[in-house]
C-alpha positions as CSV (number, residue, x, y, z in Angstrom):
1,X,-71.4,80.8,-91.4
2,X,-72.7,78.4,-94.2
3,X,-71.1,75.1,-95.3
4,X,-70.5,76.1,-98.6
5,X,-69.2,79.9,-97.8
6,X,-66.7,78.0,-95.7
7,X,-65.5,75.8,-98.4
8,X,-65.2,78.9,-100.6
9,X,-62.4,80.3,-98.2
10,X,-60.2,76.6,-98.7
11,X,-58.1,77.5,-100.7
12,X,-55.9,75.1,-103.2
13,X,-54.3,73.6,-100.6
14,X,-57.1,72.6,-98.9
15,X,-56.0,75.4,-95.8
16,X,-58.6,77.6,-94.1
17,X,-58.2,81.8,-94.4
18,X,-57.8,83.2,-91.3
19,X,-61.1,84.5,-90.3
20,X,-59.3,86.4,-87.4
21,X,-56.5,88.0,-89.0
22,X,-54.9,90.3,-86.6
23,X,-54.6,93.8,-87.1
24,X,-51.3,96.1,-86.6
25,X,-51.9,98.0,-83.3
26,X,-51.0,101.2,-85.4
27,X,-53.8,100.4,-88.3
28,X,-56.2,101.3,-85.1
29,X,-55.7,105.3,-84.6
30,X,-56.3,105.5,-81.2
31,X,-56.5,108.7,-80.0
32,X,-57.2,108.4,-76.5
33,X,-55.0,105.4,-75.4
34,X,-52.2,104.0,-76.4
35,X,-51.7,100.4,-78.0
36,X,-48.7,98.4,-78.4
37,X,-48.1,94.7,-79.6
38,X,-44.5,93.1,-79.2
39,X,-42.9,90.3,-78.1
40,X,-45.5,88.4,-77.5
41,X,-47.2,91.2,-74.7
42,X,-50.0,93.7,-76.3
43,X,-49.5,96.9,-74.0
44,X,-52.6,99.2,-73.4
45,X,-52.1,102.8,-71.7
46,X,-55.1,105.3,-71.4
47,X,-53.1,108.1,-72.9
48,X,-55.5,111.5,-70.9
49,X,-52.7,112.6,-68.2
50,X,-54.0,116.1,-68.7
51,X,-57.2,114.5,-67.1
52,X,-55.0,111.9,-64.5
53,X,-56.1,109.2,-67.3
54,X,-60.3,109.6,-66.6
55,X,-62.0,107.7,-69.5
56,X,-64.3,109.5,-71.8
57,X,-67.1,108.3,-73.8
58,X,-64.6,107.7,-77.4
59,X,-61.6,106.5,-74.3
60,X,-64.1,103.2,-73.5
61,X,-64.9,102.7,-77.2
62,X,-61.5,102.6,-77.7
63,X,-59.9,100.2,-74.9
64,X,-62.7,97.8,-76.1
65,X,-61.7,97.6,-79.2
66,X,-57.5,97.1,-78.2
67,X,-58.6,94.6,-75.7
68,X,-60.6,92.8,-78.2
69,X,-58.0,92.8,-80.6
70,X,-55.8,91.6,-78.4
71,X,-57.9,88.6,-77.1
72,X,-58.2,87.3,-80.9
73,X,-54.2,87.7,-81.4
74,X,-52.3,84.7,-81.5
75,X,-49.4,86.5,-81.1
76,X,-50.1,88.4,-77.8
77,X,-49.8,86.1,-74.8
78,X,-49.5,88.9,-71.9
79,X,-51.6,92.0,-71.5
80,X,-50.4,94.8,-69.7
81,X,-52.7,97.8,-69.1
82,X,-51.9,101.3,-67.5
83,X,-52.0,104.8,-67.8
84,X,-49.6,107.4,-69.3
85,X,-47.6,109.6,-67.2
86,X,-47.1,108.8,-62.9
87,X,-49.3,110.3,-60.8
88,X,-53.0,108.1,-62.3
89,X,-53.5,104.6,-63.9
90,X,-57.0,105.9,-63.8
91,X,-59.5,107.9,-61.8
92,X,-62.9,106.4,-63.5
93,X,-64.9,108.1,-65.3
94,X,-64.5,111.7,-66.6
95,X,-66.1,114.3,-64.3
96,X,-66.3,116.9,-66.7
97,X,-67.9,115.4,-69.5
98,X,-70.6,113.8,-66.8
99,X,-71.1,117.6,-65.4
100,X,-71.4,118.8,-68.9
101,X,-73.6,116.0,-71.0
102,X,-74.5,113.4,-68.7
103,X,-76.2,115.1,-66.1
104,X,-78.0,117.0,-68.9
105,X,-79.4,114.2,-71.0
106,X,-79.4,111.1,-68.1
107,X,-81.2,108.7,-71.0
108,X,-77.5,109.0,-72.7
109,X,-76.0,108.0,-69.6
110,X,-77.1,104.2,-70.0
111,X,-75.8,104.1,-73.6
112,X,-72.8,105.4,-72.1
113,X,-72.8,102.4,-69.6
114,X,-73.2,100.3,-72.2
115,X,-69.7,101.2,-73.4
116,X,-68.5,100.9,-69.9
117,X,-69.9,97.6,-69.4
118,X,-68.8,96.2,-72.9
119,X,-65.1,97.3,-72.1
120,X,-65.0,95.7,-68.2
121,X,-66.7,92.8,-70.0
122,X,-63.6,93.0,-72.9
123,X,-61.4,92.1,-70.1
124,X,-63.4,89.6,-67.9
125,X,-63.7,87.6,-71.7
126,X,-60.3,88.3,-73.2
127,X,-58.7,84.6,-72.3
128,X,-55.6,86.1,-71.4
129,X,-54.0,86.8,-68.2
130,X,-54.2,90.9,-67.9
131,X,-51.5,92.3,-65.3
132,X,-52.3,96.0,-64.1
133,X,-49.5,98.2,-63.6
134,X,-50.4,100.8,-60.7
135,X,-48.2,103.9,-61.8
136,X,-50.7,105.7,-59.9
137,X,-53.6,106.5,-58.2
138,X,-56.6,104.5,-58.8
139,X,-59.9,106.1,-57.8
140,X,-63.5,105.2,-58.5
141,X,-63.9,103.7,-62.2
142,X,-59.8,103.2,-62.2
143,X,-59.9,100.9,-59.1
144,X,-63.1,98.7,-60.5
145,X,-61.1,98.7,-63.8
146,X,-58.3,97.6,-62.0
147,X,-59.9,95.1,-60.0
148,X,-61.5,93.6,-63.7
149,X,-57.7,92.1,-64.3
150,X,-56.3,89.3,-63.5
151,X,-53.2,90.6,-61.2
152,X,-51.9,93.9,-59.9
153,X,-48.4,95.6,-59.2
154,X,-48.4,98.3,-57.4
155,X,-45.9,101.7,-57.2
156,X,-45.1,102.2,-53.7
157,X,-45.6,105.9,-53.9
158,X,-49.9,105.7,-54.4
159,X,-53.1,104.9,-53.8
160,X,-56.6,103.1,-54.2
161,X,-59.9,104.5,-53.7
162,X,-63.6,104.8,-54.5
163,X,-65.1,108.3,-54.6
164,X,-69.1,107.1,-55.5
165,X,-70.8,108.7,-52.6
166,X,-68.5,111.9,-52.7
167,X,-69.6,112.8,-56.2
168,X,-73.2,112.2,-55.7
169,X,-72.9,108.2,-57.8
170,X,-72.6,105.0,-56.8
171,X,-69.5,102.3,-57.3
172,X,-71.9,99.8,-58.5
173,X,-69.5,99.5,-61.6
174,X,-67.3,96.8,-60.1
175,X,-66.3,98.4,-57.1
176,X,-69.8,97.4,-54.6
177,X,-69.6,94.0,-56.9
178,X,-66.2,92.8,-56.2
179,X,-64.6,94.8,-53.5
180,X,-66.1,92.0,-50.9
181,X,-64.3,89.2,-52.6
182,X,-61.0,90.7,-52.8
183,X,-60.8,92.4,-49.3
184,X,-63.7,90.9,-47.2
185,X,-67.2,92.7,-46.6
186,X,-66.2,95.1,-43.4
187,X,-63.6,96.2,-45.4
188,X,-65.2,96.7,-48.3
189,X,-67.9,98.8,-46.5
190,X,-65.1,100.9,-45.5
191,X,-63.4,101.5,-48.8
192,X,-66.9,102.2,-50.1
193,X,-68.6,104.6,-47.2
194,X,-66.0,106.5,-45.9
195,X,-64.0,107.3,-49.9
196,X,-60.1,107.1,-48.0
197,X,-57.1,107.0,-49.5
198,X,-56.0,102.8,-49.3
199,X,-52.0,103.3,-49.3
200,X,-49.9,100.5,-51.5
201,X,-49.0,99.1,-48.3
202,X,-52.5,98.5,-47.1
203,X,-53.6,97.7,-50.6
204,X,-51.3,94.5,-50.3
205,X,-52.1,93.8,-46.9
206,X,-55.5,93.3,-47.6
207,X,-55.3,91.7,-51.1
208,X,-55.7,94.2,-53.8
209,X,-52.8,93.9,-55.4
210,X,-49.9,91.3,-55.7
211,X,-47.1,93.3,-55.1
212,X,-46.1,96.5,-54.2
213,X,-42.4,97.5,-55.6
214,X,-40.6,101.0,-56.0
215,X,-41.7,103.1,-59.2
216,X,-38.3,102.6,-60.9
217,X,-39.0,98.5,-60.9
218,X,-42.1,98.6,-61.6
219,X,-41.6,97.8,-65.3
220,X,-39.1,95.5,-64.3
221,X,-42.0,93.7,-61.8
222,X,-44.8,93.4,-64.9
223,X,-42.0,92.0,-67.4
224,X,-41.2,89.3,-65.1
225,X,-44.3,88.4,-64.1
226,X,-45.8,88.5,-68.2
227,X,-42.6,86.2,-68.9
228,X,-43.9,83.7,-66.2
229,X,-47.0,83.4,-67.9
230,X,-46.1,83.2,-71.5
231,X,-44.3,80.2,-70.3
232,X,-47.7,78.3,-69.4
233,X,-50.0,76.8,-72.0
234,X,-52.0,79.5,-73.5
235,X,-55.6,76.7,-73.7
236,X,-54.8,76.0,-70.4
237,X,-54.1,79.3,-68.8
238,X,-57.1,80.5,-70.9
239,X,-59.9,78.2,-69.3
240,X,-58.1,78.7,-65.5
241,X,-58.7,82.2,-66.2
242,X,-62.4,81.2,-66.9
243,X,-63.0,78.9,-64.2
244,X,-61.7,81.4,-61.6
245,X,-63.5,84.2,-63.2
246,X,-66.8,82.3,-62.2
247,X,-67.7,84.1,-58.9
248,X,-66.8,87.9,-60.5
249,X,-68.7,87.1,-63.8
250,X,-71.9,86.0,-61.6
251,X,-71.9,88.8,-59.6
252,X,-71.4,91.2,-62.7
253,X,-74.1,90.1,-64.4
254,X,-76.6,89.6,-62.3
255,X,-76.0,93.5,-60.9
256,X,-74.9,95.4,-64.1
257,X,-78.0,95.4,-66.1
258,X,-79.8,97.1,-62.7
259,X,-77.2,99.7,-62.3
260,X,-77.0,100.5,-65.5
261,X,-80.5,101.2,-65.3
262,X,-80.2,103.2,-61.9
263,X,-77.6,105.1,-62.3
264,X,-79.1,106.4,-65.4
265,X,-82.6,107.6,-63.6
266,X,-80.7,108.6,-61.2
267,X,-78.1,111.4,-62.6
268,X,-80.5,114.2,-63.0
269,X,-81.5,114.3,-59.6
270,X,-79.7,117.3,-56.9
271,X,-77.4,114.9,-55.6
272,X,-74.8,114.0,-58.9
273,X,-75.4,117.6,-59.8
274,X,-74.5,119.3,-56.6
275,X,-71.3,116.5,-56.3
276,X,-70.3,116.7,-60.0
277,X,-70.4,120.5,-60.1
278,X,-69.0,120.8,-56.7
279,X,-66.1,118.6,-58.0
280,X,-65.6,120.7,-61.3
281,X,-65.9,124.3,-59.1
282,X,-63.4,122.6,-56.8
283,X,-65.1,123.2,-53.8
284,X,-66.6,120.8,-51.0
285,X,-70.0,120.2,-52.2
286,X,-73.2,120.9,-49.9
287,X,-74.0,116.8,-48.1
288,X,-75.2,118.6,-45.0
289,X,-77.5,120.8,-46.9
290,X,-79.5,118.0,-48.9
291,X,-79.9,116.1,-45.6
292,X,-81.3,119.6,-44.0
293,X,-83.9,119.7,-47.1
294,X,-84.9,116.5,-46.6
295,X,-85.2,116.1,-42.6
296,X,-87.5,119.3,-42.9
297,X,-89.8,117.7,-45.2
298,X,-88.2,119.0,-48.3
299,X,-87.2,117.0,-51.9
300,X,-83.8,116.4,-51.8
301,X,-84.0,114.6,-55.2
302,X,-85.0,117.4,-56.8
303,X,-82.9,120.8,-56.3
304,X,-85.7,123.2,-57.2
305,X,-88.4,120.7,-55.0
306,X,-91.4,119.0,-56.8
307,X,-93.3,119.5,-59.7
308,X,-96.7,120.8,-58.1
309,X,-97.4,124.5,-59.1
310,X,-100.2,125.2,-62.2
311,X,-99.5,129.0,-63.2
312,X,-102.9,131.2,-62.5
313,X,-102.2,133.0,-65.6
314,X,-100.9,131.3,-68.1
315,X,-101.8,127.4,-67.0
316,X,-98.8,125.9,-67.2
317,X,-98.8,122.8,-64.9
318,X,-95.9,120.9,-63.1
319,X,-93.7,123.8,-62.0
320,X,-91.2,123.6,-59.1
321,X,-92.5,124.2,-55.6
322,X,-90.0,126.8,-54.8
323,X,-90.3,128.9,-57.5
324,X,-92.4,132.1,-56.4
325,X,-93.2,133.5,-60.4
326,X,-94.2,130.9,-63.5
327,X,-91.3,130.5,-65.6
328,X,-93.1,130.9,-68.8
329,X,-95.3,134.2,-68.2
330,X,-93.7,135.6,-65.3
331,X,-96.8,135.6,-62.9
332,X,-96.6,135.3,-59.1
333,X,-97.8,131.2,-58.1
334,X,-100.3,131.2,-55.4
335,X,-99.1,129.4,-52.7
336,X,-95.3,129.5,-53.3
């Protein structure tokens, strides 16, 4: 900003506007989380327990936004962020909107990891200590989200896990990132490969978490541990939260943009959309059969094989190898 627009906003006084003026959390709208601001603790909740708290596209827009608003408010100290209801905090991203849209136009998919990125990133950056509060389970894009805060307490009653090479993704949004510095790399191979249930016991064995308490203390847990905090220097516990960021934040960014980039070419091809619709259909989807394709010389990429036929009729190039009759005229394909 220019000298002399800056000395427009002195007032008489000779005292500098607020060029961050906080916002009420109500002024905000949400309609897919919920956002609180009191006693010196800003309170975020994913409010989509009819979908165990999976984010949708306007869900990441929006938790950017409340963390962002609470990293410029002087009066929030604490952050506490979890999900509405008991059985998820989160279980990553929603299923049923990738199935739907995502899988159908793959180019939206990176702007849709742009959001994703730009709300982990809201919390890397935010400058204030963020406790999660495990009410429950936390699969796939819930456990990297949970893992992007600064501490964890846990309900003894569920879970952690990744789900990437169930559905037909990959965890690259956190989980293959940061999994190895919190647990170790042979565990985090396990957590990643085999997709099992981590129990909250487990979870604090091996360093996920900070504690694990019964569900009815578990408010009880995050309010002492937010009161701890508040009583620290806020400059102080700011840059500590900086310096220790240092190892997360350099593996982030050097592997985000790539990802981003992957993941995008990669959900129109037969493995998201057998694992995505397998999941929606809520049956086990078909691993074996893609690896059958394949090992007999088959595309497994693509579902209806590669683009190789010209029509003898019509001459339309590029269609599927295992189609017998051209799509556009109906004439039998010589060779199919």
């Amino acid at each position: 900003m220019a000298i002399e627009t800056l000395e427009k906003k002195l007032d008489v006084e000779g005292t500098m506007e607020n060029l961050f003026e906080p916002k009420s959390a109500a002024e905000y709208g949400f309609k897919e989380i919920l956002y609180e601001k009191k006693d010196w603790i800003a309170r975020i909740t994913i409010n989509r327990e009819h979908s165990y708290n999976a984010y949708n596209t306007p869900c990441l827009r929006e938790l950017m936004t409340a963390f962002t608003d609470a990293t410029w408010d002087d009066s929030v100290g604490v952050i506490i962020f979890t999900g509405a209801g008991e059985k998820a905090f989160c279980t990553g991203g929603d299923v049923k909107e990738y199935a739907e849209y995502y899988t159908q136009k793959p180019r939206d998919y990176y702007k849709y990891m742009g959001y994703f990125a730009g709300y982990i990133e809201a919390m890397l950056k935010c400058g204030k200590p963020i406790i999660c509060r495990l009410n429950g389970m936390a699969v796939g894009g819930g456990n990297e989200s949970h893992m992007a805060c600064d501490l964890s307490i846990m309900a003894d009653d569920t879970y952690i896990g990744q789900i990437g090479t169930n559905v037909g993704s990959v965890a690259c949004g956190g989980a293959t990132q940061w999994l190895p510095i919190f647990v170790g790399d042979r565990r985090a191979r396990e957590i990643l490969f085999l997709n099992e249930k981590i129990r909250a016991d487990k979870a604090l064995e091996w360093g996920l978490v900070n504690q694990v308490v019964p569900r009815e203390k578990l408010d009880e847990a995050c309010n002492i541990m937010a009161e701890k905090m508040l009583n620290k220097f806020p400059e102080c516990m700011r840059y500590t939260k900086t310096q220790v960021n240092h190892l997360k934040e350099q593996i982030w960014f050097a592997t985000i943009g790539h990802a981003r980039d992957w993941l995008a070419l990669h959900f129109n091809d037969w493995e998201p959309n057998e694992g995505m619709q397998a999941f929606v259909e809520k049956r086990k989807a078909d691993y074996m059969g893609l690896r059958k394709v394949a090992a007999e010389g088959g595309s497994s990429e693509s579902k209806y094989g590669v683009y190789k036929h010209t029509c003898p009729s019509c001459g339309v190039t590029q269609l599927p190898s295992v189609h017998q009759f051209c799509g556009m005229c109906g004439s039998a394909l010589k060779g199919a």
